[in-house]
Each structure stands twice: as structure tokens, then as C-alpha cells.
ZABA-204157 format. One record per residue (C-alpha): residue in three letters; x, y, z. Coordinates in steps of 0.001 Angstrom, whole numbers, padded with zeros to 6 digits, always signed. Each point is the difference from the previous one (the first is absolute). Layout:
N
alaXYZ ...
END
This chain:
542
unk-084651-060279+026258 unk+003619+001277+000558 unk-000571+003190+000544 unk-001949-001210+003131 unk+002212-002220+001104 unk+002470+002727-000201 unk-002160+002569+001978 unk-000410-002531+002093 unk+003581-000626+000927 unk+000207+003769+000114 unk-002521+000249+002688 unk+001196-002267+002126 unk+003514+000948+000345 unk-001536+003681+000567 unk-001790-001836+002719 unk+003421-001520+001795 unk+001159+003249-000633 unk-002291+001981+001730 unk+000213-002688+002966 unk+003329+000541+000430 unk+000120+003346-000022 unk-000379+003244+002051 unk-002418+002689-001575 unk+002726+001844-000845 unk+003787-000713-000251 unk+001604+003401-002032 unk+003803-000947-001568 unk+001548+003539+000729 unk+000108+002939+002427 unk-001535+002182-002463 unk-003301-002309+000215 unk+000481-001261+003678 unk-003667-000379+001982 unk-000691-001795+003289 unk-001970-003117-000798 unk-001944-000835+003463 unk-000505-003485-001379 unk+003155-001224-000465 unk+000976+001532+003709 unk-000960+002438+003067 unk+000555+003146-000730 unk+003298+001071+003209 unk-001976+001778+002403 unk+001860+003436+000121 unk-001975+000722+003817 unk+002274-003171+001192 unk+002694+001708+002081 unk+002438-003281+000262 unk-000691-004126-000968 unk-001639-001520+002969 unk+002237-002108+001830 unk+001386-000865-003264 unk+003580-000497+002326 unk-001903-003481+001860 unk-000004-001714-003568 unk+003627+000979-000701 unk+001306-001033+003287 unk-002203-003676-000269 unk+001347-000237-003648 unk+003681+000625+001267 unk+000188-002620+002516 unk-001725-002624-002434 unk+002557+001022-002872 unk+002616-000634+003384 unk-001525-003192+000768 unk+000467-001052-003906 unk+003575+001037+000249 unk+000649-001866+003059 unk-001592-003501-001345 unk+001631+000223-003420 unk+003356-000845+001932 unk-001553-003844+000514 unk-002362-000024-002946 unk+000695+002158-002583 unk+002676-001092-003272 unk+003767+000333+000878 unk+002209-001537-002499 unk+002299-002657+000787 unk+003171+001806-000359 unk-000690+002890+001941 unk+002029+000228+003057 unk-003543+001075+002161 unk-000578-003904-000622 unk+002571-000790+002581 unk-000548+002798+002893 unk-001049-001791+003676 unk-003472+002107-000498 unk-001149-001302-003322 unk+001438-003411+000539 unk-002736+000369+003474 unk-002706+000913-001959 unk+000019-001949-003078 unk+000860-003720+001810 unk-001746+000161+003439 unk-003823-000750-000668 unk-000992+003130+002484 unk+002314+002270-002132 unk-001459-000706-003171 unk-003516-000043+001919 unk+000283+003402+001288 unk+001690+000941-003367 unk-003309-001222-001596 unk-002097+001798+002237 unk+001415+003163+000075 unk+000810+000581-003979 unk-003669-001585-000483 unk-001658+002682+003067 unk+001609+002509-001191 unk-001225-000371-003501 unk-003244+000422+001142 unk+000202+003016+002600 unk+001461+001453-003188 unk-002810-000394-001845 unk-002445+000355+003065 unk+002275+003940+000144 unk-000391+000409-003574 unk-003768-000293+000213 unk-000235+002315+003246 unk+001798+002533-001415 unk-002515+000405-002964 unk-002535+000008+002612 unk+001908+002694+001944 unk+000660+002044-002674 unk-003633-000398-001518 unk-000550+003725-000896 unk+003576+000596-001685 unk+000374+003202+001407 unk+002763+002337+000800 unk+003074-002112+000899 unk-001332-003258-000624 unk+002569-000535-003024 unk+003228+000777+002068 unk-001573-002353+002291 unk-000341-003050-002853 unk+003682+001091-001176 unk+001021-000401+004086 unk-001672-003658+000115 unk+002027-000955-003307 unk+002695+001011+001557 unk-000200-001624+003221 unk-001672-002987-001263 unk+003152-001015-002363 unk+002736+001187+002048 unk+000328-003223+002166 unk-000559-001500-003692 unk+002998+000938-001361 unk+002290-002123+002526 unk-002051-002703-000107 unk+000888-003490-002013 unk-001708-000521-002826 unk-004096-001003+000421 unk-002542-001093-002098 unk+002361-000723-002994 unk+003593-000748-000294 unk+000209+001284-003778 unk+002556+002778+000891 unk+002719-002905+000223 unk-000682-000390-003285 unk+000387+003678-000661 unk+004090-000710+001198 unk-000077-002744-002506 unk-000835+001523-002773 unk+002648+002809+000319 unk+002244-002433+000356 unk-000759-001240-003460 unk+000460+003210-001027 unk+003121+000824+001466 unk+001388-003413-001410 unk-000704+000789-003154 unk-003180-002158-000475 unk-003230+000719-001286 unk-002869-000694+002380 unk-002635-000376-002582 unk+001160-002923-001273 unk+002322-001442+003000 unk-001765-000974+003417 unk+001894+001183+003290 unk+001341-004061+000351 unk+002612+000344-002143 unk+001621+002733+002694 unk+002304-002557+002379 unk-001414+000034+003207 unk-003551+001742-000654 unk-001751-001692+002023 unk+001884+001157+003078 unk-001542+003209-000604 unk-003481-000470+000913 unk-001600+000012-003181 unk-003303-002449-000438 unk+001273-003222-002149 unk-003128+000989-002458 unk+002478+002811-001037 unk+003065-002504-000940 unk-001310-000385-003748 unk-002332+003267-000589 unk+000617+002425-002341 unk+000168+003884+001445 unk-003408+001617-000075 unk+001375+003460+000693 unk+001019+003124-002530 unk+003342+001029-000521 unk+000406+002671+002514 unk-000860-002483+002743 unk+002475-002146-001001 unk+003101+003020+000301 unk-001504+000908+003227 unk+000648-003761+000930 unk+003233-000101-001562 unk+000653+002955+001605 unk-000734-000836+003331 unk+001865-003392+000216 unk+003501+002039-001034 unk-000715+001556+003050 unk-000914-002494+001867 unk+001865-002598-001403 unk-002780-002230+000130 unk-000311-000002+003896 unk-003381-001135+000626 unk-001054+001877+002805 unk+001739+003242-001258 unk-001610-000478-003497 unk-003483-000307+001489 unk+000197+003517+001766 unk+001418+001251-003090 unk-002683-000927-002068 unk-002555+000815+002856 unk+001191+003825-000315 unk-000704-000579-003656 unk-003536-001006+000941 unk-000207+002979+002115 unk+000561+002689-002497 unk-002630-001209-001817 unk-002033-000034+003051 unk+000553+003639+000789 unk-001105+001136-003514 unk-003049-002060+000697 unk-000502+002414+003227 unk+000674+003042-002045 unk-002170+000227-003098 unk-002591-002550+001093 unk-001153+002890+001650 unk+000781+002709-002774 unk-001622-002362-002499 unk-003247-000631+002337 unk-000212+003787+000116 unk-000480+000750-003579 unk-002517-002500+000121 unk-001641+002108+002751 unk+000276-002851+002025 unk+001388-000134+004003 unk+003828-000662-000329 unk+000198-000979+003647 unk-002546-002742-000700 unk+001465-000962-003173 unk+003037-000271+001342 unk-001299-002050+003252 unk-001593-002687-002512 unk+003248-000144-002403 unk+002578-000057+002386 unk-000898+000107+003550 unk-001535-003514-000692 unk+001889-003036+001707 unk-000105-001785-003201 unk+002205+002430-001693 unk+002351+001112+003117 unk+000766-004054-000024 unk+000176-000788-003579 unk+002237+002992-000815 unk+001974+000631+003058 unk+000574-003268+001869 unk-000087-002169-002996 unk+002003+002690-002058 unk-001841-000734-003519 unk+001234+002064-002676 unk-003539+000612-001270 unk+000026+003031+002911 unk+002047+001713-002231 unk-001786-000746-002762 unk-003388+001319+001250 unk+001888+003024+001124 unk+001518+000974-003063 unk-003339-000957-002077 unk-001957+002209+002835 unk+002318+002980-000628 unk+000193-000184-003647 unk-003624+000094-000349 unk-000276+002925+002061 unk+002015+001517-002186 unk-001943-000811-002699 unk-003228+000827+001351 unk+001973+003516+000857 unk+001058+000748-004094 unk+003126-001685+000315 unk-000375-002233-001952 unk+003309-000825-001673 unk+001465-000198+003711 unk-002644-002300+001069 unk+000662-002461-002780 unk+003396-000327+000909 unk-000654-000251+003810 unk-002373-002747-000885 unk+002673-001096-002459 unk+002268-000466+003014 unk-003020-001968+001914 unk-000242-002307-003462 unk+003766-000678+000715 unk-000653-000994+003508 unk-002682-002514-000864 unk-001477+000308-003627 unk-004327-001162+001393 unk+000412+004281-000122 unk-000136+000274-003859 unk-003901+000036+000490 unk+000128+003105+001298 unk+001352+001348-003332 unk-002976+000554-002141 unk-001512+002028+003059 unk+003024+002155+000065 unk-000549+000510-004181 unk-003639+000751+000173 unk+001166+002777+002801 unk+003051+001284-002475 unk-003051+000617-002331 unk-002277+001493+001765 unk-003853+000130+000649 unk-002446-000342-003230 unk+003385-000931-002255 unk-001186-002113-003270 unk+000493-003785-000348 unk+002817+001079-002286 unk+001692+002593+002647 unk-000224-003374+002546 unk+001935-002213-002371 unk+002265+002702-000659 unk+000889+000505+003729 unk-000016-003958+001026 unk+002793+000017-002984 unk+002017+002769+001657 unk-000694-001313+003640 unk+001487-003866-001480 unk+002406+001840-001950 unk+001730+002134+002997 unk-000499-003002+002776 unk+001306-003162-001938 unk+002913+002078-001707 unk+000989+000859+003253 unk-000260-003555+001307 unk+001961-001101-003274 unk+002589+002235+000783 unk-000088-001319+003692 unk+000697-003229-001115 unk+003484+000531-001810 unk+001653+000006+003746 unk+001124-003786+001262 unk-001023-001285-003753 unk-004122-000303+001837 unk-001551+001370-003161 unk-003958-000605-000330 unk-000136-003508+002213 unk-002278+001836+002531 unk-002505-000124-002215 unk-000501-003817+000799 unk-001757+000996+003138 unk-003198+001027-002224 unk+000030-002104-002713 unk+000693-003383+001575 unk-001045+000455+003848 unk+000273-002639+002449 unk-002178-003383-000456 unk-002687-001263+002283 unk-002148+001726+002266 unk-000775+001127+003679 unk-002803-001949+002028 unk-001318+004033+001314 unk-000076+001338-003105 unk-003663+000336-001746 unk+001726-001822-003328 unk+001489-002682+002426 unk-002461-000086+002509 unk-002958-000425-002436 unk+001596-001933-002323 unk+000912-002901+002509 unk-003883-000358+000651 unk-000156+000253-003598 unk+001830-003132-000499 unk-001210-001795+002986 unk-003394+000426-002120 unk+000518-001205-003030 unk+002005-002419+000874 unk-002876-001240+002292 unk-001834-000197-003531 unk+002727-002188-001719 unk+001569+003349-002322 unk+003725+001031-000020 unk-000074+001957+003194 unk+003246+001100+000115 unk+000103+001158-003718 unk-003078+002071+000688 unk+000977+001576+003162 unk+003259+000831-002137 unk-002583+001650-003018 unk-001506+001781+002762 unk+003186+001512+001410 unk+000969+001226-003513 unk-003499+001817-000907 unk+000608+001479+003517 unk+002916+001414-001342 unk-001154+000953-003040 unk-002772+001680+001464 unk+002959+002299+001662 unk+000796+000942-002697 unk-003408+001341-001680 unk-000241+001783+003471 unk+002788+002055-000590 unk-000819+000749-003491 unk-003218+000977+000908 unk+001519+002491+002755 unk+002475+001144-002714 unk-003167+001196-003027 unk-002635+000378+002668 unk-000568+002516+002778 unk+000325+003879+000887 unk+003207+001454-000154 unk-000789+001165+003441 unk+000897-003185+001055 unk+002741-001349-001478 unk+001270-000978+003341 unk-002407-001732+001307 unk-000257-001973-003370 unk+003760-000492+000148 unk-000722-001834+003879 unk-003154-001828-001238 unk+002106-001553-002900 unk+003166-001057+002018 unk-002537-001524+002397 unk-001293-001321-002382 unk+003415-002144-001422 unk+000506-000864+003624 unk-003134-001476+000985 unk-000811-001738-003134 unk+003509-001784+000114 unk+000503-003547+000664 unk+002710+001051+002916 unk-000319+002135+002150 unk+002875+001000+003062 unk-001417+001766+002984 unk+001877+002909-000793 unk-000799+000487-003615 unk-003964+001273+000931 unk+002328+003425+001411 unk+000636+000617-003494 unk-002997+001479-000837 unk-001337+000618+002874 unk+001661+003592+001045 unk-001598+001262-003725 unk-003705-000999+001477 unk+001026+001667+003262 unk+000797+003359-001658 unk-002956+000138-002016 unk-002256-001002+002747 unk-001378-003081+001242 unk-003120+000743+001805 unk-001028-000877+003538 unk-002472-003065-000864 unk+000586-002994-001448 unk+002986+000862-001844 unk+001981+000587+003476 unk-001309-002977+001256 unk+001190-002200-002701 unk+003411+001821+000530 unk+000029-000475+004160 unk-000690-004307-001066 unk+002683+000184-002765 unk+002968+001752+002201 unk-001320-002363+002849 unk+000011-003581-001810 unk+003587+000860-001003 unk+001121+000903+003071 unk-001689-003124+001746 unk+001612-002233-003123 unk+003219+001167-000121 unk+000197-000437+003684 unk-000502-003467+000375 unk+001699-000880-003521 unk+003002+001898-000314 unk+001934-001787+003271 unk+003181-001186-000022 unk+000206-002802+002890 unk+003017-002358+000088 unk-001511-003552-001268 unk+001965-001769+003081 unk-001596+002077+003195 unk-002816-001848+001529 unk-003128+002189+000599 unk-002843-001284+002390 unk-001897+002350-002910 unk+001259+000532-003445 unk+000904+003880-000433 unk-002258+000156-003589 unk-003513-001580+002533 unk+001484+002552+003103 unk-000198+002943-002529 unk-002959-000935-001677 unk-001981-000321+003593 unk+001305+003074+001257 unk-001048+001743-003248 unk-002961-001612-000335 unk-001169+001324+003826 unk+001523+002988-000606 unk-002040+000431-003162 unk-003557-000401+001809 unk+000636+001990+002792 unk+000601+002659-002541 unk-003247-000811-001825 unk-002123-000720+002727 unk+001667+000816+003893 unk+001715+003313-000542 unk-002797+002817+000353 unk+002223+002006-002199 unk+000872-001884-003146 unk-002898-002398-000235 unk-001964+003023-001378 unk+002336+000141-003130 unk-001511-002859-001303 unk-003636-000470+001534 unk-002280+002635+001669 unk-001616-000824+003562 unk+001170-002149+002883 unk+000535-003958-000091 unk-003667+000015+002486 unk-001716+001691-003091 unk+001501-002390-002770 unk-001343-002866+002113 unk-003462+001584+000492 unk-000375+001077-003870 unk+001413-003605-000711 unk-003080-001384+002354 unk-002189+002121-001769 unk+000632-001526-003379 unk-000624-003510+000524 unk-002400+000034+002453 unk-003466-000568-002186 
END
């Protein structure tokens, strides 16, 4: 009776497997082979990308349009001297400033994303030149982006913070950024006053680093730490290609899901998160790996660990590479040994500086409390404990139980990636388990699903369903963050509130792109709106 229930475990998770997989994802040049499932094979006959310049140009003037309403509605901090210029006194305390502010940084958004999808479409047969064309819409696309204020998240105040604590001799995993006089002049959210630091040691001298410079300037400090942002970006646009390519897969469309999308040009250019840097440095070092070196790619994911430490899953991955195809259970535990060994005695090491020592490894063992209302463990667990409590049980209690096994089940995931699978893809097993820590976690930030999501992109994510569910993910984001993330002063009357303008505006926008536009409603649904309503006739009419 156990043995079938073990066989039985087995073949399902062979069956999510196969679901999520391309026919054929090879870890290495030496076994590198087009897989037609996972993406179109480039058309070499294609002379140039069609018109591939009309999506660039569109996605331009939106990223323009974002700069220009961040001025009234994006997160300047209170002691910045921009607070006090004629212009952004204008825009952020006449209603029509902080109306067209609204409308602009929420339009843009969405031509953004509307220029994100037409440039797949444009570039359908990822042919000759289509990949200096993605790496020319990246480039356009965040330039206005990196002189805008801060959107969609204000965290990179907190960024100054921290180094602050840091440079005052304090140690920000056990001291929240309020006991720093005059913190909250700096922009950062008040959830941050009492918060231990989530980030790795590294992070935290690159923040240290930047406010000596800076000397805590706000404005200075957030360009500072948006160029940090931006390195990681770049390696993004380097090997997400190079590691697509082993993988037999298109870089240029690799790269236009990873990074072209809006979702990640916002989250890790104009919001400046530090996880671009992370991603970059986990992207590279896994190329690396997946190249034979391996002791280089440890350390270069290492260095991502000490940006933000969710990268440690990636270790095992990088172990079962170091060891190599058909290697014995023994040879495995061997080379997860020597992968812990070299990482964490580099990251002890790293902590000696500034007296930080190991506290970063809070961050995994005791992660934030509570939950997210769009994430599948907060989502379904509120209706969980609208339910039972409907039936006179603990609701709460339950919906808590149920958030736990969620995260528990996580964790079998990536042990199951980790002892089960072909060595031939290691990196797609390495994507499917950090998606799976992300998406089975109680909280989940907009930004945190780009985590994972460049590893799917350069082993291949096929032009069906699994593109669709990524075209709804990047969108819902985009739409959320829009109408969520605006900061509107509490005293300026509004004939509409700027969170209802946004959500209208993205709400429109959002069904002319599904239904109205004859370009991008065929993403999502085949046919015209004339044949929906006729096959809709069809199937309740007796």
C-alpha cells in the first residue's frame, strides 16, 4: 500500500513536470537542441523585424508619459528640496495637477504594456535582428525611467535608511530605521520604522556606501541606488540571452518576456528595488554554472544571496550541476556539501565587516507575518475562513493551517525538483522550484513573481496557455500597482479620488486591449467580439 502511494506521488509530479515543460530543455552548449515547443524557431529568411521600431516609439512616449505624471503622483520624500519647486508644488496641490498626474502615469502604464505586447507580435518569427531590437525597447523604455520619482513603491527610501544604520554604527537586523533622527523626512513608508532588514550583507555596504556619498540626500540617494538597480538590469540583458541559447531557445524572445516587460522596467528601474540586482547576479551565476563554471557561479550567486538571501534556493541546482549528469545519490550530497560549504563561508566571512555577522539569515527563517489578499494562500484562504466560519468553526485558525501547509507544500516542491528530474534540466527545475516558494507564499509583492520568471523564459515558455497566463500576470500588476501605489496629498480636494481615476482608466484601458484593439485582443481569445457573441447565442439557445 505504500509503495503505491509512493508511485503515485511519483507520477503525478512527473505529470506537473511534463506540463510545465518544453520537450526538450538541454543544460549546456555541448547538448544544446531547438525545442519548437517551448518557442518559434527565428526565421533565418526574415531580412529585418517588421516594424518592430512602431512598438518602441509607442513604448517610449508611454514610459515619457509615466515620467511626466510621477512629478504629481509618484513618492517624493518630505525633505527633498523637489518638494518645494513652483512645478511640483502645481502638480501635487491643484486638483487638475494631480488629475493629469493620475492620468498620465496611469496611461502610460498601459501603452507600456499595450507596446510590450505589440512588440511580441511584431517580432513573432524572432528572426535576424529581432534581439537588438528587444535590447533597443529596454533601452528606450527605461530611459525616461531613470529620472523619474519613485512609482509603484517607495521602498528605496528605505534603502537610504538602512545605510544610514550602517554608517552609524547600528545593526539593521535588529534596529528599525526610527531610531535614525529625522527618518521619516526621508520618504520611507512608516511600516519600515520598526522592521528588521530583510536584505544580505552586501546590500547593506552598497547602502552604506551610497549614503557616504550622498550624505543621505534623498533625491541624490535614489539615483544612486537606481544605477545600482541598473547594473543588475544590464546583466539581465546580457546572459538572459546567452543562457536562453544553450537552452536552444530564442534569446530575443527570452529576453522580450524577462525584461522588455513593463512589469519589470517599473519594478526595477523606476521603483529602484534591489532585487534587480539580485536576479542579475543569480541570472549570471547560473549561466556560469550551466557553462562548467561552477565554482564562479556559486560565488556570483553567493553575491545575489547577499543582495537578498530568497536566492539560496537556487543552491542545490547549482550542486547537482557541479556534479554532473547520472552522479550517485552519494556524489549529490557530496556536492550540495561543497556548494553550502563555499557559499555560506563566504557569506560568514562577509559578515565580519560593520559587526553584521549571520542576521540576514532572519529573512528565511522568520519571514514577514500575514498574508496578501492576491496571493493563492491569501486569496483562497480568506474564502476559506469566510466558510467555515459560516459553519460555526475557528475560521481564522484554519485559514492560518491552510497558509502553513501551503508553505510546507513549497517546500516538498523543491525537494522534489532537487532528487527528481533529468539533469538536462536542471534549469528549468531550478525556475519551477523558486516559482514554486513564491507562489505558494502567504505574501506576495508584485515584483517578487520576476524572480523566477526570467529562468522559465530561458528555458522556454511555450506559445499557449503558458504565455497567456504570463500576458494576465504582468497585466494585473501593472493595472494594481497603478491605482495602489499613489501618493496624493490627503488635503487636495478631487471631484474623483486619484486611486477610482486610475482604476477607471485602467479598467477601460484593460478591455479595449482584450476586446477593441484588433491587435492584442487575439493574445488572449481567437475570433472577433461578432463571433464570441454568435458562438455565445449558439450555446444557450435550445
Amino acid at each position: 500500500m505504500k509503495a503505491r502511494g509512493s508511485g503515485t506521488v511519483a507520477l503525478a509530479a512527473d505529470r506537473i513536470r511534463r506540463a510545465f515543460s518544453p520537450r526538450a530543455i538541454p543544460v549546456s552548449v555541448e547538448n544544446a537542441a531547438a525545442s519548437s515547443a517551448a518557442s518559434p524557431a527565428p526565421d533565418n529568411s526574415a531580412s529585418a523585424p517588421a516594424r518592430a521600431h512602431v512598438a518602441i516609439i509607442q513604448g517610449f512616449v508611454g514610459s515619457f508619459m509615466m515620467l511626466v505624471g510621477s512629478i504629481g503622483a509618484g513618492w517624493i520624500a518630505n525633505g527633498s528640496p523637489m518638494i518645494r519647486h513652483w512645478l511640483v508644488i502645481t502638480l501635487r496641490t491643484d486638483g487638475w495637477g494631480v488629475t493629469m498626474s493620475t492620468v498620465l502615469l496611469t496611461v502610460g502604464a498601459m501603452l507600456l504594456t499595450r507596446s510590450w505586447l505589440r512588440l511580441g507580435q511584431r517580432l513573432r518569427t524572432w528572426g535576424p535582428g529581432a534581439l537588438k531590437s528587444v535590447t533597443i525597447a529596454v533601452a528606450a523604455w527605461s530611459a525616461p525611467m531613470v529620472f523619474a520619482v519613485p512609482i509603484y513603491s517607495r521602498d528605496v527610501y528605505a534603502y537610504t535608511g538602512q545605510g544610514r544604520l550602517v554608517l552609524e554604527g547600528q545593526d539593521p537586523y535588529t534596529t528599525g530605521i526610527s531610531s535614525l533622527s529625522n527618518w521619516f523626512a526621508l520618504g520611507a513608508d512608516p511600516a519600515w520604522a520598526e522592521n528588521k532588514t530583510p536584505y544580505g550583507p552586501y546590500f547593506l555596504w552598497l547602502a552604506r556606501g551610497v549614503v557616504s556619498i550622498t550624505g543621505a540626500q534623498p533625491d541624490w540617494s535614489v539615483l544612486l541606488f537606481r544605477l545600482l538597480a541598473g547594473v543588475g538590469v544590464l546583466l539581465c540583458v546580457i546572459y538572459v540571452p546567452k543562457l536562453a541559447e544553450l537552452h536552444g531557445i530564442s534569446g530575443a524572445r527570452a529576453l522580450w518576456i524577462a525584461v522588455a516587460n513593463p512589469l519589470f522596467l517599473i519594478s526595477f528601474v523606476a521603483s529602484a528595488h534591489n532585487d534587480a540586482l539580485m536576479v542579475g547576479l543569480a541570472v549570471v551565476g547560473v549561466y556560469f554554472a550551466a557553462t562548467g563554471k561552477h565554482v564562479a557561479g556559486i560565488l556570483l550567486v553567493t553575491a545575489s544571496i547577499g543582495i537578498k538571501p530568497i536566492t539560496v534556493i537556487l543552491l542545490p541546482f547549482l550542486g547537482l550541476m557541479w556534479a554532473g549528469p547520472g552522479s550517485s545519490l552519494v556524489r549529490k550530497f557530496l556536492y550540495w556539501g561543497a556548494t553550502a560549504g563555499l557559499s555560506f563561508g563566504v557569506l560568514l566571512l562577509s559578515g565580519i565587516p560593520y559587526g553584521l555577522g549571520l542576521g540576514w539569515t532572519w529573512a528565511i527563517l522568520d519571514p514577514t507575518p500575514g498574508y496578501t489578499g492576491y496571493s493563492p494562500s491569501g486569496l483562497i484562504g480568506q474564502q476559506i475562513e469566510v466558510f467555515t466560519n459560516a459553519l460555526g468553526l475557528p475560521g481564522s485558525d484554519i485559514a492560518t493551517l491552510f497558509r502553513t501547509a501551503l508553505k510546507w507544500l513549497s517546500i516538498v516542491a523543491v525537494l522534489t525538483l532537487m532528487f527528481r528530474g533529468s539533469s538536462s534540466l536542471l534549469v528549468r527545475r531550478l525556475a519551477l522550484a523558486f516559482g514554486a516558494v513564491v507562489m505558494l507564499a502567504p505574501i506576495i509583492q508584485p515584483w517578487y513573481v520576476l524572480w523566477f520568471i526570467p529562468f522559465l523564459a530561458v528555458t522556454g515558455i511555450r506559445n499557449d496557455w503558458q504565455i497567456k497566463i504570463l500576458y494576465v500576470v504582468i497585466t494585473f500588476f501593472v493595472v494594481f500597482g497603478a491605482q495602489d501605489q499613489l501618493s496624493v496629498w490627503s488635503f487636495v480636494e478631487l471631484n474623483v479620488p486619484a486611486s477610482s481615476l486610475a482604476s477607471i482608466i485602467t479598467l477601460a484601458f484593460t478591455i479595449y486591449l482584450l476586446v477593441l484593439d484588433p491587435h492584442t485582443r487575439k493574445l488572449l481569445i481567437e475570433g472577433k467580439p461578432s463571433e464570441w457573441l454568435r458562438s455565445s447565442r449558439q450555446r444557450i439557445s435550445p
